[in-house]
LOVO-600971 format. One line per field, with one value per atom (N, C-alpha, C, O): residue number from 1; z, y, x; residue in three letters. Coordinates in nm, 2 decimals, decimal comma. Each point is the difference from the previous one (the first is absolute). Layout:
BEGIN
nr = (NUM ...)
pz = (Z ...)
py = (Y ...)
px = (X ...)
rest = (ALA ...)
END
This chain:
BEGIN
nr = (1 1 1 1 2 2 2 2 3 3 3 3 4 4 4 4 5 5 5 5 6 6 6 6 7 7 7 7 8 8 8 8 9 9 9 9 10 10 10 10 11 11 11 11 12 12 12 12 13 13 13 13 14 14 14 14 15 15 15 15 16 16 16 16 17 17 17 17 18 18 18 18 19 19 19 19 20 20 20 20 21 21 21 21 22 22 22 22 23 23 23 23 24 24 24 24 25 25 25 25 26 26 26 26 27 27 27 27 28 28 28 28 29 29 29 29 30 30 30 30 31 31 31 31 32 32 32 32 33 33 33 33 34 34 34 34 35 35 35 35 36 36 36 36 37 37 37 37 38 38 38 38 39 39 39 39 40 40 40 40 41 41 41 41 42 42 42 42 43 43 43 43 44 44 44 44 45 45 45 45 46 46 46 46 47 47 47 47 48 48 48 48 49 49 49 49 50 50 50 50 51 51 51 51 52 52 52 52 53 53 53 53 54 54 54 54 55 55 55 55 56 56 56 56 57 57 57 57 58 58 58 58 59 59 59 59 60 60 60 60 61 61 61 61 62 62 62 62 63 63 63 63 64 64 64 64 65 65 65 65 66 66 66 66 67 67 67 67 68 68 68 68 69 69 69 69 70 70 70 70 71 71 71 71 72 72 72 72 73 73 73 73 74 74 74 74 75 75 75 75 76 76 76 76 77 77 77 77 78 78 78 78 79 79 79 79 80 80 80 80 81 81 81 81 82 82 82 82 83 83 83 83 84 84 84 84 85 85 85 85 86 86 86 86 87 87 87 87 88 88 88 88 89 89 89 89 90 90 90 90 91 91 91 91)
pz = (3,59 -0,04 -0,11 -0,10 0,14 -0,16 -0,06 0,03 -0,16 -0,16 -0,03 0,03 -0,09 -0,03 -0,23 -0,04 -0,02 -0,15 0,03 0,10 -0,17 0,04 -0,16 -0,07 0,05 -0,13 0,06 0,08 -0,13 -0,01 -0,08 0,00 -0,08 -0,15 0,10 -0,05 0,15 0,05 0,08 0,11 -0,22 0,10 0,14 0,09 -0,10 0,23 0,02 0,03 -0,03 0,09 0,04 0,10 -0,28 0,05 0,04 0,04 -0,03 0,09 0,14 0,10 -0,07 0,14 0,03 0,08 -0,11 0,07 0,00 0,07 -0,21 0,02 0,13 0,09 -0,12 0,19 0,12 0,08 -0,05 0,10 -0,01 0,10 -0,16 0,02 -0,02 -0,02 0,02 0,04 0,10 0,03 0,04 0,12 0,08 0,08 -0,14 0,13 -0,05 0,01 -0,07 0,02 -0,13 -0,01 -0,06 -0,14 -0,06 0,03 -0,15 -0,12 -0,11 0,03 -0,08 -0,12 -0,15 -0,01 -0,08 -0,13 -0,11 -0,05 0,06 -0,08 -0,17 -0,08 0,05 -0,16 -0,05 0,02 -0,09 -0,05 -0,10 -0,09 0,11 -0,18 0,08 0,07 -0,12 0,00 -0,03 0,07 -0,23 -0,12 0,14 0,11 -0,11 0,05 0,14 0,05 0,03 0,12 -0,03 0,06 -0,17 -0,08 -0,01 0,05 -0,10 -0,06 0,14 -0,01 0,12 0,07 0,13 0,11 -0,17 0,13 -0,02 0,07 -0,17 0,08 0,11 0,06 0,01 0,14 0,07 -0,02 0,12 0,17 0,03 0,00 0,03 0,07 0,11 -0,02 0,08 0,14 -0,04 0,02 -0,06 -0,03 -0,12 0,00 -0,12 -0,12 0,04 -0,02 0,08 -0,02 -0,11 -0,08 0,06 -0,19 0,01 0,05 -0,09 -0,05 -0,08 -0,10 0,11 -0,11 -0,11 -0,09 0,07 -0,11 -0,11 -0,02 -0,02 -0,05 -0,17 -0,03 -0,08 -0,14 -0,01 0,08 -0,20 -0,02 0,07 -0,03 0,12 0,04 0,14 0,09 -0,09 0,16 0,14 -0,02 0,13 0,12 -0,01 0,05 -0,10 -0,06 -0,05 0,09 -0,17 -0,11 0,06 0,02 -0,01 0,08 0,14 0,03 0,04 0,12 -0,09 0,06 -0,14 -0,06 -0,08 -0,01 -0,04 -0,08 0,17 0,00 0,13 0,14 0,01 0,02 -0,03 0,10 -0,05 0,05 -0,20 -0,10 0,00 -0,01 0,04 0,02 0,14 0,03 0,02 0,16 0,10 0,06 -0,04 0,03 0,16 0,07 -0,03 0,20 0,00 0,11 -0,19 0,02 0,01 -0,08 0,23 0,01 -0,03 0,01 -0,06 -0,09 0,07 0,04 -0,07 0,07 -0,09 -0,05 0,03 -0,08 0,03 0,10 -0,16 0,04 -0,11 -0,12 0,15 -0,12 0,04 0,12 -0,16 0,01 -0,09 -0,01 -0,04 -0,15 0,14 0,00 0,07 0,11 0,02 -0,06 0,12 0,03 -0,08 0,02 -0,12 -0,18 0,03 0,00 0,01 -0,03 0,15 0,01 0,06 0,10 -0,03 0,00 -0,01 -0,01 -0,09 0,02 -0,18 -0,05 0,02 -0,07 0,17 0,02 0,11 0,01 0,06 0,11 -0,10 0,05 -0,17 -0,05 -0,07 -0,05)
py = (-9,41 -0,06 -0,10 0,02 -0,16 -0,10 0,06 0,06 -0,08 0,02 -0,11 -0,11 0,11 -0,16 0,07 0,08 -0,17 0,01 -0,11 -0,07 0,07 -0,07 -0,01 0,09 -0,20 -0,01 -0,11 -0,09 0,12 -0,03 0,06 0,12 -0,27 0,05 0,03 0,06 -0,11 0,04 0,11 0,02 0,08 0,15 0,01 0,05 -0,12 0,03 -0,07 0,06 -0,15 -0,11 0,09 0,00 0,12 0,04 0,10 0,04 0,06 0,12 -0,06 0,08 -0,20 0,00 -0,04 0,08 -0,18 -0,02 0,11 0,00 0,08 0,10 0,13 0,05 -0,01 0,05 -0,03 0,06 -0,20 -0,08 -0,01 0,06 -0,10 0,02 0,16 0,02 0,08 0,13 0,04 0,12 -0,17 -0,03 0,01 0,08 -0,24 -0,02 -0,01 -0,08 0,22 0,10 -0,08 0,04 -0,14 0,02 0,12 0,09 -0,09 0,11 -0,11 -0,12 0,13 -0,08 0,06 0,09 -0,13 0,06 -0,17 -0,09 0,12 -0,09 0,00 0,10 -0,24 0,01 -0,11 -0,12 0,17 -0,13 -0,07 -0,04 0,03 -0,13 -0,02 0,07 -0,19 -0,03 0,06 0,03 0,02 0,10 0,08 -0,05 0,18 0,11 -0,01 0,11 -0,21 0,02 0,00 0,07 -0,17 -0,06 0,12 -0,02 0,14 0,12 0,12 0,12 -0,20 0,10 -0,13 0,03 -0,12 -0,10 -0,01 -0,08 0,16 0,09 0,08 0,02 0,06 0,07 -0,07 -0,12 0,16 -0,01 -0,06 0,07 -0,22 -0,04 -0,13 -0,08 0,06 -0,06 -0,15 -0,11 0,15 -0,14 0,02 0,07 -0,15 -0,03 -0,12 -0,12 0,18 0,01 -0,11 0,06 -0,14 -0,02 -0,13 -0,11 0,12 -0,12 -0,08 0,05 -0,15 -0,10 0,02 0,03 -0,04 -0,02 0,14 0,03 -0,01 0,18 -0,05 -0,09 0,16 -0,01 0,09 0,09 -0,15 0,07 -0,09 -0,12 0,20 -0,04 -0,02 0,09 -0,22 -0,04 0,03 0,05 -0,11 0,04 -0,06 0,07 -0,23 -0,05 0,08 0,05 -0,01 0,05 0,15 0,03 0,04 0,09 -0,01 0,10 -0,21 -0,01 -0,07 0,04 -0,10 -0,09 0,15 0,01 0,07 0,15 0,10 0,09 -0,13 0,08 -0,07 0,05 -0,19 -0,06 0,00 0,00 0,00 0,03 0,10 -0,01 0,15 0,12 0,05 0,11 -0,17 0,06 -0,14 -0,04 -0,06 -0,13 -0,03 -0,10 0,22 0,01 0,02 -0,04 0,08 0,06 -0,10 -0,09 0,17 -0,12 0,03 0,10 -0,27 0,06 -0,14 -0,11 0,18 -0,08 0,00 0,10 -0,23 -0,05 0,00 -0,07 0,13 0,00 -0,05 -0,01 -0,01 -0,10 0,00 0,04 -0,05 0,01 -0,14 0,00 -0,10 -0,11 -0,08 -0,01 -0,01 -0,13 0,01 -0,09 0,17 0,06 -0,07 -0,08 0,12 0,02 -0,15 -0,04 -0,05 -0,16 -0,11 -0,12 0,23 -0,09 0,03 -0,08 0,21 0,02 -0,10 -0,07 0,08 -0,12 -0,14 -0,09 0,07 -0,14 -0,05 -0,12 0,23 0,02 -0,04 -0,10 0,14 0,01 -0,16 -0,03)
px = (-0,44 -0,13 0,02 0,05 -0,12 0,01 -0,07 -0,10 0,17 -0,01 -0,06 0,05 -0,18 -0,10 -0,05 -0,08 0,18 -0,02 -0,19 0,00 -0,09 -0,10 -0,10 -0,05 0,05 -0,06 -0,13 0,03 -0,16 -0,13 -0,09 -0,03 -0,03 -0,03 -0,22 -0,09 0,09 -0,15 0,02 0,05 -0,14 0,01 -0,06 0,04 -0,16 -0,04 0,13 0,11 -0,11 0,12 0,14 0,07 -0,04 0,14 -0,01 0,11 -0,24 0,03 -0,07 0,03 -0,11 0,00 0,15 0,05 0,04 0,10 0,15 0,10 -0,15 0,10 -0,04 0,08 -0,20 -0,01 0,02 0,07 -0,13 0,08 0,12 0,03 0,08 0,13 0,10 0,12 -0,25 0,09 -0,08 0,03 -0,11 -0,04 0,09 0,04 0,01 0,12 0,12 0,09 -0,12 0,16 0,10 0,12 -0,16 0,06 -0,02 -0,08 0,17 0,00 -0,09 0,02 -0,07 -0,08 -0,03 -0,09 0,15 -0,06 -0,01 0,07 -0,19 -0,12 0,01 0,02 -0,04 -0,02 -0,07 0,03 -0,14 -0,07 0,03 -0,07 0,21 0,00 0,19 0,06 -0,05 0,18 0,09 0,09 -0,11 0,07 0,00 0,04 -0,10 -0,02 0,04 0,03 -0,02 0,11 0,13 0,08 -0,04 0,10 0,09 0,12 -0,15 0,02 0,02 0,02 -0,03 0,08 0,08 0,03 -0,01 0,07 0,13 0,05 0,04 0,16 -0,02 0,10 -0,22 0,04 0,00 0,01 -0,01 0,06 -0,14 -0,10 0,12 -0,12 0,01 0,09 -0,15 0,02 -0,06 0,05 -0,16 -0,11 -0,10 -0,09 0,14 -0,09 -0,14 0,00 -0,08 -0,19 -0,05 -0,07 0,07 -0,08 -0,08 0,05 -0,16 -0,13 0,07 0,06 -0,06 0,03 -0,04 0,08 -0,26 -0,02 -0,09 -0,11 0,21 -0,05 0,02 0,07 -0,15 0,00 0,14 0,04 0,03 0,11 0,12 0,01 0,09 0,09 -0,03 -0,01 -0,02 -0,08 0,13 0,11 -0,17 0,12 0,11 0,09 -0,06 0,10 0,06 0,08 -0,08 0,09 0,07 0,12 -0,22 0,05 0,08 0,07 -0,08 0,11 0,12 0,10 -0,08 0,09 0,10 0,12 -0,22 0,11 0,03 0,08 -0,18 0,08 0,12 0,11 -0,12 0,13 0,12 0,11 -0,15 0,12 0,06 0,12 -0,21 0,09 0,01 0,03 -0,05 -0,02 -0,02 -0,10 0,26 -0,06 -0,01 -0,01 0,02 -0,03 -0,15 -0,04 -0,06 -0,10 -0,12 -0,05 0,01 -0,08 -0,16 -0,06 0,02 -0,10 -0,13 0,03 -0,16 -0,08 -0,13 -0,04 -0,02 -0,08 -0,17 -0,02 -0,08 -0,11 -0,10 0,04 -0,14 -0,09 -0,16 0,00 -0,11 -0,07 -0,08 -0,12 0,20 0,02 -0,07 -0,13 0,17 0,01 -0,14 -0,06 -0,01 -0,14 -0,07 -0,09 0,13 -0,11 -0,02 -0,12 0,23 0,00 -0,05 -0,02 0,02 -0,05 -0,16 -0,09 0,08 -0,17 -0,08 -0,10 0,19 -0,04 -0,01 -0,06 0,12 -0,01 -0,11 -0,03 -0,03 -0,10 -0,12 -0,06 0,02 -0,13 -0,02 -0,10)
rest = (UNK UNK UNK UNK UNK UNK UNK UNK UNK UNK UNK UNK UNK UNK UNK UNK UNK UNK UNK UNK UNK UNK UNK UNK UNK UNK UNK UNK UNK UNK UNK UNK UNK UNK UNK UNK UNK UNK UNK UNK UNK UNK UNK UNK UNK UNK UNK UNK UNK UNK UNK UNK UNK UNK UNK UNK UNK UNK UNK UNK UNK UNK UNK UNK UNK UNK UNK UNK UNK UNK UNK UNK UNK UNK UNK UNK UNK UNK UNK UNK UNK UNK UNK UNK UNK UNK UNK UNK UNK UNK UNK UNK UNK UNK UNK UNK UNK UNK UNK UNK UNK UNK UNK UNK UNK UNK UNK UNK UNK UNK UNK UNK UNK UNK UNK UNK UNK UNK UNK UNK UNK UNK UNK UNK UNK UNK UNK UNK UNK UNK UNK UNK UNK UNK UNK UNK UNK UNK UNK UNK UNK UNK UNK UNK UNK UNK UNK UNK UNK UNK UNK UNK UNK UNK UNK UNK UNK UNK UNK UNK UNK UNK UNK UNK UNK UNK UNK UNK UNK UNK UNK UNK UNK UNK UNK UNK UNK UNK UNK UNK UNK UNK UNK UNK UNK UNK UNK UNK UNK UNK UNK UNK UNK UNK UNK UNK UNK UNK UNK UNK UNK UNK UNK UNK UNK UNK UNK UNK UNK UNK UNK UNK UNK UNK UNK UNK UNK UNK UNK UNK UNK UNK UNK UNK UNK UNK UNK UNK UNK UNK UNK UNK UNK UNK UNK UNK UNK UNK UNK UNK UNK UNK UNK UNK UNK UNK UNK UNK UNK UNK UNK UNK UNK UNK UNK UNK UNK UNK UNK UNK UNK UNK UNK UNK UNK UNK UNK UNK UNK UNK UNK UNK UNK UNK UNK UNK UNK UNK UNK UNK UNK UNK UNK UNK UNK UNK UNK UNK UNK UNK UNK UNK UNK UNK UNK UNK UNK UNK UNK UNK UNK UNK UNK UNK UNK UNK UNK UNK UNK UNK UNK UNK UNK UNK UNK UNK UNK UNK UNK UNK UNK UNK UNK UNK UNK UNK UNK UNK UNK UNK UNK UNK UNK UNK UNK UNK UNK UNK UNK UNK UNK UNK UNK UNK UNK UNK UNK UNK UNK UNK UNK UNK UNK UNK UNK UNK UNK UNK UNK UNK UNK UNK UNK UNK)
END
């Protein structure tokens, strides 16, 4: 079963997508801040999850201290920033 480390600082956003991906049969353990996934990304994990833009230690930073210690691991980028700035540009 994938191991998914998953950091999202918006709580609906990260328990709907952490159900959906144990849905389909990932393993998933969730954290709302960078620090706090940070603090367990020495285990065994398949795919590091993480929002760009989180207060604290945003998804940057936290994939930059995965790849460092774990540099096979593959890691995938999510944002919700893009949205925010297109909406504003709509009005």
């Amino acid at each position: 079963m994938p191991r998914i480390l998953f950091a999202e600082d918006d709580d609906s956003l990260r328990g709907f997508l952490a159900r959906a991906l144990e849905r389909a049969g990932h393993e998933v353990e969730a954290f709302a801040n960078g620090e706090a996934a940070a603090e367990h990304i020495d285990r065994d994990w398949d795919l590091l999850l993480t929002d760009i833009v989180m207060p604290g230690m945003d998804g940057i930073e936290l994939a930059r201290l995965a790849s460092e210690r774990h540099p096979g691991l593959r890691i995938m980028f999510i944002t919700g920033f893009a949205a925010v700035a297109l909406k504003a540009e709509e009005t």
